[in-house]
C-alpha positions as CSV (number, residue, x, y, z in Angstrom):
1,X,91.3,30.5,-66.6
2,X,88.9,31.8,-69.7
3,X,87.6,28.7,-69.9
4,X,86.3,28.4,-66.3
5,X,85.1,32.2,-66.9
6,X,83.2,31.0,-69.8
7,X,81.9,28.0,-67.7
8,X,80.7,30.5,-64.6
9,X,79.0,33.0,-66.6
10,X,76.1,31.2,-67.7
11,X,76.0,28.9,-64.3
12,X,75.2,32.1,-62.9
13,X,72.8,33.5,-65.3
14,X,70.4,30.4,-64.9
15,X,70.8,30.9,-61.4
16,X,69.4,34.4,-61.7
17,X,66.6,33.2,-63.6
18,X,65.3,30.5,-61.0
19,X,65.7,33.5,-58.5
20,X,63.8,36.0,-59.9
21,X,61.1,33.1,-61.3
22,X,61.1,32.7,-57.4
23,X,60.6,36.2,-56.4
24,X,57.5,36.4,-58.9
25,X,55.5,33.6,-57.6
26,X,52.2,34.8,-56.6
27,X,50.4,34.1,-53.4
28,X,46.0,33.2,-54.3
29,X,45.7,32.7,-50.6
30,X,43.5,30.1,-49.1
31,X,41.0,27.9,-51.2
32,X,37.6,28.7,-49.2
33,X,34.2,26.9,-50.7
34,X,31.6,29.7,-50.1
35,X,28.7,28.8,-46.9
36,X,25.8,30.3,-45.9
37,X,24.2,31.1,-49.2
38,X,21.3,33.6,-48.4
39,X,18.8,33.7,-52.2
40,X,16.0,36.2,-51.8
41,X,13.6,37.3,-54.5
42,X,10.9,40.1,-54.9
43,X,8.5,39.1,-57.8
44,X,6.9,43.0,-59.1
45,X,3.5,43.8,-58.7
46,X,2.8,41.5,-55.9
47,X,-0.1,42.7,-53.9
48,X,-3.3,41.3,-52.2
49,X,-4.8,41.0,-55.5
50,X,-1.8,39.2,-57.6
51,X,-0.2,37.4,-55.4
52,X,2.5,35.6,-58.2
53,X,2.8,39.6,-59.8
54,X,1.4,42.1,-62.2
55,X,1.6,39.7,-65.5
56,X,5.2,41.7,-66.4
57,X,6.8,38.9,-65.3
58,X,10.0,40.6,-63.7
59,X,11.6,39.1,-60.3
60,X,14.4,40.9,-58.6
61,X,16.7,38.3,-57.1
62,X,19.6,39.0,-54.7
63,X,22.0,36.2,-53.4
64,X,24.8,36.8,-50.1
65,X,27.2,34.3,-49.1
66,X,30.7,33.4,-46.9
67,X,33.3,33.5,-48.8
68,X,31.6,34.3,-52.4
69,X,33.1,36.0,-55.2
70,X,30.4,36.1,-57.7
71,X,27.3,34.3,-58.2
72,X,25.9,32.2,-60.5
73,X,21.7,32.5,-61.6
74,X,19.8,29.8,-63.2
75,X,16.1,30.5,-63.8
76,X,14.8,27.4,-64.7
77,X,12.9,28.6,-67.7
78,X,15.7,27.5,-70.9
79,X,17.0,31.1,-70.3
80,X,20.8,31.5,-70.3
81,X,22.7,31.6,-67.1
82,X,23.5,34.7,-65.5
83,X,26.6,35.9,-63.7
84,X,25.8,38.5,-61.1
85,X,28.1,40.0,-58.0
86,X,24.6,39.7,-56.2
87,X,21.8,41.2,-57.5
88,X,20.0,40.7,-60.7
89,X,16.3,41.5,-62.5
90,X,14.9,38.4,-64.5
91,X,11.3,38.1,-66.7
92,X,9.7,35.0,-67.3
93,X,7.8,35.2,-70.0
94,X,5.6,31.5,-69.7
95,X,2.0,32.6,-70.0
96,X,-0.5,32.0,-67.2
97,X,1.1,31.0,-63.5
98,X,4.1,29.1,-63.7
99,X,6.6,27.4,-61.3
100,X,10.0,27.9,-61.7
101,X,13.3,26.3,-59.8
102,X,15.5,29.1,-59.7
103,X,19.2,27.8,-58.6
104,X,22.4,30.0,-57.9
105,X,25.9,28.9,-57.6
106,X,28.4,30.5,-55.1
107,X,31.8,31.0,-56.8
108,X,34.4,31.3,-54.3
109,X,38.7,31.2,-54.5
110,X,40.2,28.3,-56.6
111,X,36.7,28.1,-58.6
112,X,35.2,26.1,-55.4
113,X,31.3,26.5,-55.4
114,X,28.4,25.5,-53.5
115,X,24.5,25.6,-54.6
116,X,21.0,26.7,-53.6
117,X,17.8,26.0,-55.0
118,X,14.2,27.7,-54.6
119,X,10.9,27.1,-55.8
120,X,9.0,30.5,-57.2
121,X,5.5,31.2,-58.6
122,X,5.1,33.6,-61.5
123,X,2.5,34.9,-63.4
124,X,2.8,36.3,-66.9
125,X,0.1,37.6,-69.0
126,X,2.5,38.6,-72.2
127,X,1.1,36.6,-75.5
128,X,2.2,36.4,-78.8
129,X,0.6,33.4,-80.0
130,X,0.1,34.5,-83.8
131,X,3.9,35.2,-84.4
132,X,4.6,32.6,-82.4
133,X,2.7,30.8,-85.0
134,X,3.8,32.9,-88.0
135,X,8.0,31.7,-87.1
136,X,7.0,28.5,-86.7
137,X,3.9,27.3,-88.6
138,X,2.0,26.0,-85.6
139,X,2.1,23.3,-82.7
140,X,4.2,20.6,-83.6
141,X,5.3,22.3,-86.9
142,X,8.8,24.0,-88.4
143,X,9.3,26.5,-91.0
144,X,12.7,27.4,-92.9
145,X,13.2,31.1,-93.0
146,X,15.8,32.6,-95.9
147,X,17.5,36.4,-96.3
148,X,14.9,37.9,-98.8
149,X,17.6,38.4,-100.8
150,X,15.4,39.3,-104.2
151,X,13.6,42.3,-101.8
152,X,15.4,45.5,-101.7
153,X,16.2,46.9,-97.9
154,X,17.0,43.4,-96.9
155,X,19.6,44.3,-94.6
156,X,19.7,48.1,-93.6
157,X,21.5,50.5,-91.5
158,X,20.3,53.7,-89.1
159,X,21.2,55.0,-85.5
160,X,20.0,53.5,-82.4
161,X,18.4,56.8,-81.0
162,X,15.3,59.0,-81.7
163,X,15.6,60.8,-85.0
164,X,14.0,64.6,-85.2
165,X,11.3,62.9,-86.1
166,X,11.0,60.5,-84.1
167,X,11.4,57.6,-86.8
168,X,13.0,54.4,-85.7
169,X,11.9,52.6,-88.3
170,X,14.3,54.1,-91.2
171,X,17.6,53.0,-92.1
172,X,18.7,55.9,-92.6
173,X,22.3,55.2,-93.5
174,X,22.5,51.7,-95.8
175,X,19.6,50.2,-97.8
176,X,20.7,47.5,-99.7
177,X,19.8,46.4,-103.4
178,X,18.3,43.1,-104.0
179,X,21.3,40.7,-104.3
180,X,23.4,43.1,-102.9
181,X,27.3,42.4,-104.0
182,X,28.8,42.3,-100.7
183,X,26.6,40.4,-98.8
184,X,26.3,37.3,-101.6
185,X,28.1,34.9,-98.8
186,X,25.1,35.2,-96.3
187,X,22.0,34.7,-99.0
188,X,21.9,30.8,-98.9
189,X,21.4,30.8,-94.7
190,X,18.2,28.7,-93.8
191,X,16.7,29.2,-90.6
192,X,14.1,26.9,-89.1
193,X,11.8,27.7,-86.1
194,X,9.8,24.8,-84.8
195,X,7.7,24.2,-82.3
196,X,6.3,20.8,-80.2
197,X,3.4,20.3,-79.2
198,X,3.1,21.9,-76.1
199,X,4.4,25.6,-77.4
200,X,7.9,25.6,-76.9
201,X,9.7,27.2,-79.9
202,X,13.2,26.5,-81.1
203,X,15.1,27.9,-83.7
204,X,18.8,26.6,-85.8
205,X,20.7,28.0,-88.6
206,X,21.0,24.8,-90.5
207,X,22.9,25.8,-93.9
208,X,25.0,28.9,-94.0
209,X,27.5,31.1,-92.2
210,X,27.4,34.1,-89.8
211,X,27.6,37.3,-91.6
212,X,29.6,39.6,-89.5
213,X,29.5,43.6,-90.7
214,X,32.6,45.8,-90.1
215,X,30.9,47.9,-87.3
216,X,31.2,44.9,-85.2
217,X,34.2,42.8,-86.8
218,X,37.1,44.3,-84.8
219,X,35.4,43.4,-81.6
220,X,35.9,40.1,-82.9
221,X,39.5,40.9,-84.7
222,X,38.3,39.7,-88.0
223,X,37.4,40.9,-91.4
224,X,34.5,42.5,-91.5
225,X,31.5,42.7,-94.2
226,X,31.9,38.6,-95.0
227,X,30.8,35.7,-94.0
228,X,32.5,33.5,-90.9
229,X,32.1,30.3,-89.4
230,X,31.3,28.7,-86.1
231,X,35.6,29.0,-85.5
232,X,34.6,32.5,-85.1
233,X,31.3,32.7,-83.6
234,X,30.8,29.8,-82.1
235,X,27.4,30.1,-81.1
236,X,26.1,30.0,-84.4
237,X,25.7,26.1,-84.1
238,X,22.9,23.9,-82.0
239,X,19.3,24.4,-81.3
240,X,18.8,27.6,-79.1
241,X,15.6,28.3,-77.3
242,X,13.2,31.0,-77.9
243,X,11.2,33.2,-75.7
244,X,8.6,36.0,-77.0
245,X,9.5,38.8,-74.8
246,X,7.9,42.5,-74.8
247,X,9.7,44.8,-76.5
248,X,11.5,47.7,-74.5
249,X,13.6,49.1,-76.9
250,X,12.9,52.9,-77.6
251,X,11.9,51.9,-81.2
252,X,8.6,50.6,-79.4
253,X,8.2,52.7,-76.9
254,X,8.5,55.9,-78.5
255,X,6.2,55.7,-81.7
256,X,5.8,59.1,-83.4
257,X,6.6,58.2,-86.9
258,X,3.1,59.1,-88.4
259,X,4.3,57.3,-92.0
260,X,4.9,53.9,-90.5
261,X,3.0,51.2,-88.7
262,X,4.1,50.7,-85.2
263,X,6.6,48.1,-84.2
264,X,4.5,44.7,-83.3
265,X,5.7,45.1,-79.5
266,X,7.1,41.7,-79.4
267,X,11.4,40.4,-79.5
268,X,12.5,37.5,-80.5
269,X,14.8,36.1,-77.2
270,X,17.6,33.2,-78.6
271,X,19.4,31.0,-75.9
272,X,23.0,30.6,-75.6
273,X,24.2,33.1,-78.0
274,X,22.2,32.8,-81.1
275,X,21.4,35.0,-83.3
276,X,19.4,35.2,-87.3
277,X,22.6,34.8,-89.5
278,X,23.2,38.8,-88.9
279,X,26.0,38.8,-85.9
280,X,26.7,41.8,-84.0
281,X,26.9,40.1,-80.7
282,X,23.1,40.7,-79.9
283,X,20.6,37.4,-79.2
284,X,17.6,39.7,-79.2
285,X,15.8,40.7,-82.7
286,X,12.6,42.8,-82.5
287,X,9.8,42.2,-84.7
288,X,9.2,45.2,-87.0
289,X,6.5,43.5,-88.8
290,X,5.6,39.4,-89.1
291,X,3.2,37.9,-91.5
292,X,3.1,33.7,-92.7
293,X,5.4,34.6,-95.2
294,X,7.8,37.6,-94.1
295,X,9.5,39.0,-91.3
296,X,11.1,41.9,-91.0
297,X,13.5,43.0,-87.1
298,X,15.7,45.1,-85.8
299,X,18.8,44.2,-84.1
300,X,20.9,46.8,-82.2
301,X,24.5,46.8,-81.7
302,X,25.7,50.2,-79.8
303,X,25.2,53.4,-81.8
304,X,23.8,51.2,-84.8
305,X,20.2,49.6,-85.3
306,X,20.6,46.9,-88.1
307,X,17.1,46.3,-90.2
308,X,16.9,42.5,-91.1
309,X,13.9,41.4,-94.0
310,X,13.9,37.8,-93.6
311,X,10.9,35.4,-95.9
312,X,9.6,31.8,-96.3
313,X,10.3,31.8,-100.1
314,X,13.9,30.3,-101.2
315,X,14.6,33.7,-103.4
316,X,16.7,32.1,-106.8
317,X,19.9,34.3,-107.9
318,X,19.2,35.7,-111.3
């Protein structure tokens, strides 16, 4: 008899177990491909007068479908994609009247999707030709950018809000020292912005890893204030995009600092994630200050405004 109890027991235990595996099973309901997709858009400023907008280049789009669980954007403009439950507000920033396919996907149950595609006119009068010209040395031209790593202040540290006195400018809480001990592993980064013929303007880290500060480094769950690869940020390999965008950050658009020059007015936009060796999940860097040989930006993560001093000169370590 104890050895048929012995034999029982665990007959009955995996029998349990299917059981309750059974009882968990979870119901996702029907598999429904989203119909009817409805895309509207509203391009600002449109009046008599400017009938493709006011030059800002903004365009409010809105999408409804049957059976949609979130939708999809593609501006047709090298932007990165955009996932929106509907609505969403979009700049193109191609000087002059432009043309643009704008297509969104319909996501619906069981990652089923359906399309739509529309043809929009917009006009955008935003121009930063000379920096355009400064990252990249002209039409059909590159230039390698390095960490000014024999400057002082080439990476600093402030808040991201208005100061007393209205500086934005200041880093106000790090400035480091030329060849600055802790950030050795990020110094040998080259950057190259190119672009063709027709104005389009790329940019790719092509030696050197993605320094990643310990404000940002548990978001990430890694060690901060060192150097990582592309096993932890991805995104810091392939040839992004660029776009020249208006700034908007409150550094530009409130100026009262009366011992600095104002901010230039103009960010630096990467596609797909990238970013200028400095990572704190942020793809837009506004220009401080850009001349043929030096460019200094600021780059925001939240509550912390990083100050970046990049140059064209390969600095040599002493």
């Amino acid at each position: 008899m104890k050895t048929l109890k012995y034999i029982v027991i665990p007959f009955c235990t995996v029998l349990l177990l299917i059981m309750s595996c059974q009882d968990e099973d979870l119901e996702i309901g029907d598999i429904v491909t989203p119909t009817n997709i409805q895309m509207n858009f509203e391009i600002v400023g449109v009046d008599a007068d400017n009938p493709n907008g006011d030059g800002t280049g903004f365009v409010k789009f809105s999408a409804t479908a049957d059976n949609a669980i979130t939708y999809i954007y593609n501006f047709g403009d090298n932007t990165d994609n955009v996932v929106s439950t509907g609505e969403v507000m979009h700049r193109f920033t191609e000087v002059g009247v432009n043309a643009y396919t704008v297509t969104v996907i319909a996501s619906g149950t069981g990652g089923t999707q359906s399309t739509k595609s529309m043809v929009i006119e917009v006009f955008s009068s935003f121009e930063d030709e000379e920096a355009k010209n400064f990252l990249s040395g002209g039409p059909g031209s590159s230039k390698t950018w390095y960490w000014a790593a024999d400057k002082p202040v080439n990476i600093g540290l402030g808040p991201d809000e208005i100061s007393s006195s209205g500086d934005h400018r200041f880093p106000a809480w790090f400035q480091s020292s030329a060849w600055h001990p802790d950030k050795l592993c990020m110094y040998d980064a080259e950057m190259v912005f190119t672009q063709t013929a027709n104005g389009n303007l790329t940019f790719e880290q092509t030696v050197g890893d993605a320094y990643i500060p310990g404000t940002y480094s548990g978001n990430l769950g890694v060690t901060g204030d060192t150097c990582h690869g592309a096993d932890v940020v991805p995104s810091l390999l392939g040839v992004k995009n660029v776009q020249l965008v208006p700034s908007t950050s409150i550094a530009t658009i409130d100026q009262n600092d009366p011992d600095n020059e104002p901010y230039r007015g103009t960010t630096i936009n990467f596609s797909d994630g990238g970013f200028m060796s400095w990572y704190v999940g942020s793809s837009s860097f506004e220009i401080i200050e850009i001349t043929d040989t030096t460019l200094e930006v600021r780059v925001t993560e939240p509550g912390y405004a990083w100050y970046c001093l990049f140059q064209t000169e390969k600095p040599v370590e002493p």
